[in-house]
C-alpha atoms as an extended CHARMM CRD file, in Angstrom:
* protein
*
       156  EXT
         1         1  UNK       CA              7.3350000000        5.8380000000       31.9420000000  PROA      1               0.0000000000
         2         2  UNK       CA              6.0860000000        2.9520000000       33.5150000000  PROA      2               0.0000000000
         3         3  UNK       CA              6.7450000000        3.5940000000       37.1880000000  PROA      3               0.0000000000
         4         4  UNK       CA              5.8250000000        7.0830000000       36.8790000000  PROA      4               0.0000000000
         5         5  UNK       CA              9.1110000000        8.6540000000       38.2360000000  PROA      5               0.0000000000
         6         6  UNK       CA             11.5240000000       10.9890000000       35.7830000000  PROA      6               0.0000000000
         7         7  UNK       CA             14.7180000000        9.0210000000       36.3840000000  PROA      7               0.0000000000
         8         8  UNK       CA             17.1210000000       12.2890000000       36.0170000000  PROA      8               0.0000000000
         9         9  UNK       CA             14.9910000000       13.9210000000       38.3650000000  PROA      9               0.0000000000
        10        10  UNK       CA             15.3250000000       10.9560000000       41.3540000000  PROA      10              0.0000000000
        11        11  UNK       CA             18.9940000000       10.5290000000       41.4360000000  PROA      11              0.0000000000
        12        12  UNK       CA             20.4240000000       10.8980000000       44.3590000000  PROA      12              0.0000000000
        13        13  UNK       CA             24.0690000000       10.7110000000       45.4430000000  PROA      13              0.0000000000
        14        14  UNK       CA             25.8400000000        9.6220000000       48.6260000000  PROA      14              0.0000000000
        15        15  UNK       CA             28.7290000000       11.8670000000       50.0290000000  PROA      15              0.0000000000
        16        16  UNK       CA             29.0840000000       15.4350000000       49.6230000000  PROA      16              0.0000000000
        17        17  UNK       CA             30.7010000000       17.8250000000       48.4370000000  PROA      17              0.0000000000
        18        18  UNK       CA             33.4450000000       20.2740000000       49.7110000000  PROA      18              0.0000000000
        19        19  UNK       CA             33.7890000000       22.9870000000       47.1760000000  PROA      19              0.0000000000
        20        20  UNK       CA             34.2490000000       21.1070000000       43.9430000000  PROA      20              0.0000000000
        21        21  UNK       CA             35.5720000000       18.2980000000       45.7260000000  PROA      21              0.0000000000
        22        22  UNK       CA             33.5410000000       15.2050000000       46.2850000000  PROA      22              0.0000000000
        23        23  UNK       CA             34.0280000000       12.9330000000       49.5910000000  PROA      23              0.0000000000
        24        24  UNK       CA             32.3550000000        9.5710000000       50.0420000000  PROA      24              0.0000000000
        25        25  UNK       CA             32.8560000000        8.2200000000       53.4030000000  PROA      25              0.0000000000
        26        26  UNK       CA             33.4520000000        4.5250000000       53.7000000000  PROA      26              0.0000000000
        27        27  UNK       CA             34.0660000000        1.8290000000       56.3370000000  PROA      27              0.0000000000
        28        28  UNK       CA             36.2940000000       -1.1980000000       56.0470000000  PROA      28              0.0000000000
        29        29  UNK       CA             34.6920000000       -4.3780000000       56.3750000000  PROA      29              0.0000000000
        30        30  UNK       CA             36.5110000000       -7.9760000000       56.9870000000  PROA      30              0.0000000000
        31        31  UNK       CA             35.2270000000       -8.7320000000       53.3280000000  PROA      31              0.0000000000
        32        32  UNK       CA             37.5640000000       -5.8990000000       52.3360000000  PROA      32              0.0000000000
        33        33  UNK       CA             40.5770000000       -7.2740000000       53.3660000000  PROA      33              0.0000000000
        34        34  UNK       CA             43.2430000000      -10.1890000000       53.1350000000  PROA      34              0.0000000000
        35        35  UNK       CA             44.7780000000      -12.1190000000       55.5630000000  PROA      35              0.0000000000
        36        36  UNK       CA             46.8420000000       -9.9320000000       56.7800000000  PROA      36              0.0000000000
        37        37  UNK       CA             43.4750000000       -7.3950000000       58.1610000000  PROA      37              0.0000000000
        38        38  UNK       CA             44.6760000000       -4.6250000000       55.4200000000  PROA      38              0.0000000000
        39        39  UNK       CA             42.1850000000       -3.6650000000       51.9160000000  PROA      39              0.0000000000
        40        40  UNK       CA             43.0640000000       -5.8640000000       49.2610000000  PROA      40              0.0000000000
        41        41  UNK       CA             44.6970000000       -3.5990000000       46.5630000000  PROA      41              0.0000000000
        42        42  UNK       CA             41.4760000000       -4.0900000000       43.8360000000  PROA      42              0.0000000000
        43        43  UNK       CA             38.7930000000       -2.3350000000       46.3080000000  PROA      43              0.0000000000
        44        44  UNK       CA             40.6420000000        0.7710000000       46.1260000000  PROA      44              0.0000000000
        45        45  UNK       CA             39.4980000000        0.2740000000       42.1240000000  PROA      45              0.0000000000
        46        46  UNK       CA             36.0780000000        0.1210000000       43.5310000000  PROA      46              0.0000000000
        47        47  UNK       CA             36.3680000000        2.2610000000       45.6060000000  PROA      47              0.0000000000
        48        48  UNK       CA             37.2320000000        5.1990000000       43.9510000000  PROA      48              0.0000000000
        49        49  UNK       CA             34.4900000000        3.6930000000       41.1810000000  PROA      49              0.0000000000
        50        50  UNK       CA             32.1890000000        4.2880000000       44.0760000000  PROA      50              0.0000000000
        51        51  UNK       CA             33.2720000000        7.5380000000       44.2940000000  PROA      51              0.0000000000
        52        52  UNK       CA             33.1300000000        8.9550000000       40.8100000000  PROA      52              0.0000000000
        53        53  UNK       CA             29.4450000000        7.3000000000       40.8110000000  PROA      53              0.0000000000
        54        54  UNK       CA             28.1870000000        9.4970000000       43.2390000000  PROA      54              0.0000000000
        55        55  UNK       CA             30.1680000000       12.6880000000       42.4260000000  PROA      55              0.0000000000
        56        56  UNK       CA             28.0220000000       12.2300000000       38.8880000000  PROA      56              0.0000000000
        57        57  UNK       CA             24.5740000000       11.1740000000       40.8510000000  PROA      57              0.0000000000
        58        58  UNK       CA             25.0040000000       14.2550000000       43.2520000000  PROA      58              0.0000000000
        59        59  UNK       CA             25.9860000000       16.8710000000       39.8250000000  PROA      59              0.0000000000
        60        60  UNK       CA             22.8670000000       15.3890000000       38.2920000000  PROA      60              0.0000000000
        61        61  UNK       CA             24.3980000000       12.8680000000       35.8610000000  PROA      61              0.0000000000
        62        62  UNK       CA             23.3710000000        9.4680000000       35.1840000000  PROA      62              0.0000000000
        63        63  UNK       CA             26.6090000000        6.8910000000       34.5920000000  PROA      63              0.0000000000
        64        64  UNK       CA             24.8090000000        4.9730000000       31.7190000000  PROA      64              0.0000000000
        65        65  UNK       CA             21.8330000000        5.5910000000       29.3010000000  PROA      65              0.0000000000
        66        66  UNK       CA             20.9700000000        2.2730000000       28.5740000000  PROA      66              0.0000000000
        67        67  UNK       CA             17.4890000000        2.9230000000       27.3860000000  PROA      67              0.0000000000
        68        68  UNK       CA             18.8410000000        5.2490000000       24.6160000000  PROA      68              0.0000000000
        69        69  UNK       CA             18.3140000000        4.3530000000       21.2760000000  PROA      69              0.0000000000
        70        70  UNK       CA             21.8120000000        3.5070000000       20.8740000000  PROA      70              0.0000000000
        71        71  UNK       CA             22.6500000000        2.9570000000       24.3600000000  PROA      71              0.0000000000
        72        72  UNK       CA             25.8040000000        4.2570000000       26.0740000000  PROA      72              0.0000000000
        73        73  UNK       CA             27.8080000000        3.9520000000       29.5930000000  PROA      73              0.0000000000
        74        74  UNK       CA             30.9640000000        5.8040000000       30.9260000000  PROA      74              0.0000000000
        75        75  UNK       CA             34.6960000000        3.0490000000       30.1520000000  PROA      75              0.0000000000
        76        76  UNK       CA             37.9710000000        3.6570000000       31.5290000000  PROA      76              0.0000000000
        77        77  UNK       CA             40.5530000000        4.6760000000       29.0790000000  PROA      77              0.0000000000
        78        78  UNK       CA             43.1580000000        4.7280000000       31.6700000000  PROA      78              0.0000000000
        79        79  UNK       CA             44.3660000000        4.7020000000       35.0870000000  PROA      79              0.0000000000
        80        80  UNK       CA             47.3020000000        5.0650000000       36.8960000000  PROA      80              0.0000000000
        81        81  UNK       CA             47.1800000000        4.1250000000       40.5530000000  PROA      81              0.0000000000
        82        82  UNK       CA             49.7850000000        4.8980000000       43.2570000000  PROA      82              0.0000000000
        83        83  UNK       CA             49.8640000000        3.0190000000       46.6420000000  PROA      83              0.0000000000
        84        84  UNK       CA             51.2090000000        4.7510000000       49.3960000000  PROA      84              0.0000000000
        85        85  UNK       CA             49.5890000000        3.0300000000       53.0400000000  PROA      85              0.0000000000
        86        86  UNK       CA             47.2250000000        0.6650000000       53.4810000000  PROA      86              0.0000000000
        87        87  UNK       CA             43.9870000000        0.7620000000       55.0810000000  PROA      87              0.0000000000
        88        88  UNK       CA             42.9200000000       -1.8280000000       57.8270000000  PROA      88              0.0000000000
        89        89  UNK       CA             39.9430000000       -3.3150000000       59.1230000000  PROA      89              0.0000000000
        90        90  UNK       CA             37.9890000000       -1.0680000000       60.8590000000  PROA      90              0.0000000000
        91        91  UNK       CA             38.9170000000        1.8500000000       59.3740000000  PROA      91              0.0000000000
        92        92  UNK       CA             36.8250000000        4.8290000000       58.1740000000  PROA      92              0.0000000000
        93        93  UNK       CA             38.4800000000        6.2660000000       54.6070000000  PROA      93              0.0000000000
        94        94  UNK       CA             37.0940000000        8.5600000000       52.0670000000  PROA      94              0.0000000000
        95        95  UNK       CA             37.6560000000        8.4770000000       48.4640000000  PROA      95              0.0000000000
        96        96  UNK       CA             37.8120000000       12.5420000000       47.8130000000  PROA      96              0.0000000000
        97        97  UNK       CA             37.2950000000       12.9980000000       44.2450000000  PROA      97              0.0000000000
        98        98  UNK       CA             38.0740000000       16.1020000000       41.8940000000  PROA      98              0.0000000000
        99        99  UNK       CA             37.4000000000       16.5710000000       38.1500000000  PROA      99              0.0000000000
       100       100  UNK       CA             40.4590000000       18.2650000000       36.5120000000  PROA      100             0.0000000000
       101       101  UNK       CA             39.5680000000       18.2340000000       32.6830000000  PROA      101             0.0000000000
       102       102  UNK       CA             36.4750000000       18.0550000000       30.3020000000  PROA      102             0.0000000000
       103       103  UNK       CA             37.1340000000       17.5390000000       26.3950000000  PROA      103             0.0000000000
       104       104  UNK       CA             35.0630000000       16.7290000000       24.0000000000  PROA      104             0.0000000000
       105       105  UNK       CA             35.0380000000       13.4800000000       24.5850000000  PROA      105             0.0000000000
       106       106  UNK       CA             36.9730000000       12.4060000000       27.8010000000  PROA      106             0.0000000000
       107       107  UNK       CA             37.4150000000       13.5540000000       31.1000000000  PROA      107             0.0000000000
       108       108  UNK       CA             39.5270000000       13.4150000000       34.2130000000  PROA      108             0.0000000000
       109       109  UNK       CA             39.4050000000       12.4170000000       37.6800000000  PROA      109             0.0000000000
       110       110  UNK       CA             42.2980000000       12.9470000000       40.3390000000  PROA      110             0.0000000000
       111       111  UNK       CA             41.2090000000       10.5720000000       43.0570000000  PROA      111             0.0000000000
       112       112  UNK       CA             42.7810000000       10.2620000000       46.4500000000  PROA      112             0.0000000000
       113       113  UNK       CA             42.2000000000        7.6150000000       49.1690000000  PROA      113             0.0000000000
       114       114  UNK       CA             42.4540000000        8.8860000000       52.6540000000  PROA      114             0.0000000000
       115       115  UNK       CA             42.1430000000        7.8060000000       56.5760000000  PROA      115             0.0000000000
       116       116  UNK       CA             42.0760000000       11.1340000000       58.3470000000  PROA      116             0.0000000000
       117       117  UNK       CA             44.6840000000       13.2480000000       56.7650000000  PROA      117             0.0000000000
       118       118  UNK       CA             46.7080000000       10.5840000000       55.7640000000  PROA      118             0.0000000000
       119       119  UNK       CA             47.0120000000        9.4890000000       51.9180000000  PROA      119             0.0000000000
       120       120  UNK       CA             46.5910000000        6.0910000000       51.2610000000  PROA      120             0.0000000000
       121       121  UNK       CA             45.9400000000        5.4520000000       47.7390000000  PROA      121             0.0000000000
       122       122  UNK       CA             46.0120000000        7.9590000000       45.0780000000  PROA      122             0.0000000000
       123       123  UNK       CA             44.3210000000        7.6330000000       40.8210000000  PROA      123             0.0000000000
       124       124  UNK       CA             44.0240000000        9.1140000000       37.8110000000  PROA      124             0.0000000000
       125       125  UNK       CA             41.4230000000        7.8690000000       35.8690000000  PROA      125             0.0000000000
       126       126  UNK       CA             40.7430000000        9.2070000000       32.1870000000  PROA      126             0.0000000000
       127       127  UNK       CA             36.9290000000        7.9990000000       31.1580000000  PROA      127             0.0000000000
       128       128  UNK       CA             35.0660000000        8.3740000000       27.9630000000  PROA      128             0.0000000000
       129       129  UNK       CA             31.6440000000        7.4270000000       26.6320000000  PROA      129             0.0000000000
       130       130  UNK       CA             30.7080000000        4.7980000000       24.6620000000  PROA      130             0.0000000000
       131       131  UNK       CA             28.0140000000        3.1240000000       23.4830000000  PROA      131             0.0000000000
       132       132  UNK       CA             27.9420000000       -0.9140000000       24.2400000000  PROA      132             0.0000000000
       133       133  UNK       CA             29.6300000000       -2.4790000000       21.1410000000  PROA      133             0.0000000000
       134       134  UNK       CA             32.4430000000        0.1510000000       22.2040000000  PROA      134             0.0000000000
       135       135  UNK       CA             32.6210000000        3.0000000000       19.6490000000  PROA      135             0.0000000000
       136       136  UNK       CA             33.4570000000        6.2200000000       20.9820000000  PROA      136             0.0000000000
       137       137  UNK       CA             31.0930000000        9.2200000000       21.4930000000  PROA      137             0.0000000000
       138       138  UNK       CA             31.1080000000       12.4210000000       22.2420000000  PROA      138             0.0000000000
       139       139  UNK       CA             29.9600000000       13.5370000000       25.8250000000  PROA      139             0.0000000000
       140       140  UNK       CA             26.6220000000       14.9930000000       25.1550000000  PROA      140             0.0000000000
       141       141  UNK       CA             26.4400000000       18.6180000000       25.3270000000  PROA      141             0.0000000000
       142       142  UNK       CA             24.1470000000       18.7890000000       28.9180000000  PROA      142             0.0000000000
       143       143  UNK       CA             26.8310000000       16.2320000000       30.4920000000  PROA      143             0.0000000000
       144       144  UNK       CA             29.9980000000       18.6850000000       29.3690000000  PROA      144             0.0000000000
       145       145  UNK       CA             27.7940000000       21.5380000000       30.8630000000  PROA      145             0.0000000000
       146       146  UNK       CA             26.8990000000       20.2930000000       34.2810000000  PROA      146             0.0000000000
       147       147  UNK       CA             30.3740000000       19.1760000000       34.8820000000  PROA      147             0.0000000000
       148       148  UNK       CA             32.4790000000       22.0720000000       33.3490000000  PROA      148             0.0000000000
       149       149  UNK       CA             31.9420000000       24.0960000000       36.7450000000  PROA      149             0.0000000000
       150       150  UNK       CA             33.1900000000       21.4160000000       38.5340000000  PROA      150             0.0000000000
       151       151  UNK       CA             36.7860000000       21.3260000000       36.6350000000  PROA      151             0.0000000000
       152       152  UNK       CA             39.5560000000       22.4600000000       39.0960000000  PROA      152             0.0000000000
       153       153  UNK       CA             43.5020000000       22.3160000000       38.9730000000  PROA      153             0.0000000000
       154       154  UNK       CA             43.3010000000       22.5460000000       42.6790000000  PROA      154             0.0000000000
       155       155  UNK       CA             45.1550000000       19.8100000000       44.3970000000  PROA      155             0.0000000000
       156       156  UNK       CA             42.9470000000       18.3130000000       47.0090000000  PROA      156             0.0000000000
């Protein structure tokens, strides 16, 4: 490689896991919110986008292998958010993250939003690889192994 560095081996994650539960702290900044002081609905989206990227950099897993010869990156096949309080400027949340199935091809994420021990916002998020023009793929082999252990039913 050109700068010398093994990319898998120099990811590094923020947050940290509890048991097979992932937590990535984050503060609420005035850009996060609306008029009213409270997070606009969409950065919970990145949010918990946030959070499933470092849950994969801190198990070792890159999001996208763009320098592949067919190059590939992780898409959303679905997600189903529930809103139940809002956070406010200020605040300190954490997106606490939890992998309850890996196929073949897919996997799942329960994601919840919280401000202490309250919920706030609450996803599930089904993702799958693909390479860039969009056709499927199967998640390769080392990727289903590193994140099999983490699979739990547990609610979190």
């Amino acid at each position: 490689m050109a700068d010398g560095l093994n990319r898998n081996l120099a990811l590094k994650g923020l947050g940290y896991f509890e048991g097979k539960v992932h937590i990535l702290p984050i503060s609420i900044y005035y850009e996060d919110t609306d008029l009213s002081g409270m997070v606009y609905h969409a950065n919970y989206l990145r949010y918990m986008e946030r959070g499933r990227t470092e849950f994969f950099r801190l198990a070792g897993i890159s999001r996208a292998r763009l320098d592949d010869e067919e190059p590939t990156a992780w898409t959303l096949r679905r997600i189903a958010v529930e809103y139940f309080r809002p956070a406010r400027l200020d605040d300190q949340i954490a997106v606490h993250s939890v992998l309850t199935d890996v196929s073949g091809a897919r996997l799942k994420v329960l994601q919840r939003v919280r401000r202490g021990a309250d919920l706030l916002v609450e996803g599930r998020i089904e993702a799958c690889i693909t390479t860039l023009k969009g056709k499927p793929q199967r998640l390769p082999r080392k990727v289903h192994d590193t994140l099999a252990p983490f699979v739990t039913t547990e609610d979190t």
